[in-house]
Structure formats: C-alpha cells, structure tokens
C-alpha positions as a LaTeX table, in Angstrom:
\begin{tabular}{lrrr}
\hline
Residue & $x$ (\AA) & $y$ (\AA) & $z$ (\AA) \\
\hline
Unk1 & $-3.74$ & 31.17 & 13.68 \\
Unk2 & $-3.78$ & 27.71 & 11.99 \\
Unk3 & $-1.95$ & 24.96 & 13.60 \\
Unk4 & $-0.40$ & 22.08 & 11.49 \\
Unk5 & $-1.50$ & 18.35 & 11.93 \\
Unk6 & 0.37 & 16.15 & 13.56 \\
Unk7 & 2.73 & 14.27 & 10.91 \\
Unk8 & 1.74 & 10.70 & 10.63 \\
Unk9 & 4.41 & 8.44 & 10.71 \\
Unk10 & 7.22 & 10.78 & 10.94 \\
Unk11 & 10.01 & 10.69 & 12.20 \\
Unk12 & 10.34 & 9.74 & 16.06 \\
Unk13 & 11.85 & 11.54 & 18.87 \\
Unk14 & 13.12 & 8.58 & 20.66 \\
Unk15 & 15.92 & 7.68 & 18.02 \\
Unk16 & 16.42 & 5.71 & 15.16 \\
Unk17 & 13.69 & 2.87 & 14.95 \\
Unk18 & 14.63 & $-0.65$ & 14.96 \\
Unk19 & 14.35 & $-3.38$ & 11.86 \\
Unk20 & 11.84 & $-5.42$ & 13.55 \\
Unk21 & 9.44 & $-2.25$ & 13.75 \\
Unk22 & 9.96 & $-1.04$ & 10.50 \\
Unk23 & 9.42 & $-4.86$ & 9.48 \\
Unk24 & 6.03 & $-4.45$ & 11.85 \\
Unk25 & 5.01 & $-1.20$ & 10.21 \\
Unk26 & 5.63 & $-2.62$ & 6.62 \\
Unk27 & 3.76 & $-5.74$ & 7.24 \\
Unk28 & 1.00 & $-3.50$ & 8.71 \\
Unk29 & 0.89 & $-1.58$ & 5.69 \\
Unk30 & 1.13 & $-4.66$ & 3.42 \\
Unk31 & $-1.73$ & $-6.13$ & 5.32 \\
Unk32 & $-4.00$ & $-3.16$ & 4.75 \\
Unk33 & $-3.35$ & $-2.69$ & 1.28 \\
Unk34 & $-4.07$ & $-6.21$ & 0.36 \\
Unk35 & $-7.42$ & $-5.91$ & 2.19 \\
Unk36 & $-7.90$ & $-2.56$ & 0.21 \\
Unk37 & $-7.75$ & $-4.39$ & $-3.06$ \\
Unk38 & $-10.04$ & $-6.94$ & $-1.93$ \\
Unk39 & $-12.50$ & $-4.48$ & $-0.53$ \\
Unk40 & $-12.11$ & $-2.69$ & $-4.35$ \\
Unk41 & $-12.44$ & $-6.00$ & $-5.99$ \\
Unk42 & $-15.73$ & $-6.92$ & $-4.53$ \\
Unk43 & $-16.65$ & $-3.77$ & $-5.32$ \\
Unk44 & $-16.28$ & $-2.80$ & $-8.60$ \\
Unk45 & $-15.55$ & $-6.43$ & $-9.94$ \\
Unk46 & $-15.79$ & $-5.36$ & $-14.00$ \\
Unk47 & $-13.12$ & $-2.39$ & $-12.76$ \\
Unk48 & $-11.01$ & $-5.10$ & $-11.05$ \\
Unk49 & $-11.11$ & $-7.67$ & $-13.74$ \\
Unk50 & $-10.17$ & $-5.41$ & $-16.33$ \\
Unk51 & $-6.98$ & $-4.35$ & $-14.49$ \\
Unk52 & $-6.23$ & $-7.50$ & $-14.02$ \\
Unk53 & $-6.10$ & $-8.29$ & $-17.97$ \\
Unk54 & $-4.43$ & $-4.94$ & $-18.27$ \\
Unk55 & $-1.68$ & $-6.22$ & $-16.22$ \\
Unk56 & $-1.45$ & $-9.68$ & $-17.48$ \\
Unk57 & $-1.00$ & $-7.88$ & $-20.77$ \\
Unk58 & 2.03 & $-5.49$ & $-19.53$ \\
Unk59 & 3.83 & $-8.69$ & $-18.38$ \\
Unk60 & 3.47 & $-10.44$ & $-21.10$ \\
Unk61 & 4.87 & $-7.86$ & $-23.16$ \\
Unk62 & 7.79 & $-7.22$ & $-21.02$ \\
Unk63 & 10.91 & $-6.98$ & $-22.34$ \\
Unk64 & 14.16 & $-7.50$ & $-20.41$ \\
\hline
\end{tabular}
C-alpha cells in the first residue's frame, strides 16, 4: 500500500495560527521568490529582459 506525503504547509493541529506567523511565513515566501527571479534573471538574461518589456508593455496599456 502507498502512503500519502506529508502535506506541506497545511493546516496545523495546534489551532488557528497567529498574524505574526502567517506575516513570518509570507515574508519567507516573499523572500524566496524574489531570490528565484534573480537566480532566473542571471540565468537566462535575454528570457528575463524580454518579460520585462512584455510587462512594461501590459502596464502601459492598462486601462482603468
């Protein structure tokens, strides 16, 4: 029989969690996502530039 992984970053037994560790876990997150689109930057720099433009281009053409 098969056994499940362990859920990552489910829920917890011990209760509700508090703001200040969702704010902890969030900033976590944040932290490692900006240091994964570094990483991909350096990278693949032609990729990275051209998403840039594409993006530049989307809010330019935004329209409220």
């Amino acid at each position: 029989m098969i056994e499940e992984p362990p859920v990552v970053g489910g829920p917890r037994p011990e209760g509700p969690e508090t703001d200040a560790e969702r704010r902890r876990r969030r900033a976590q997150f944040l932290r490692e996502l900006y240091e994964a689109k570094a990483l991909r930057d350096r990278v693949q720099p032609r990729r990275a530039r051209a998403a840039r433009m594409r993006q530049q281009m989307r809010m330019r053409t935004f329209r409220w």
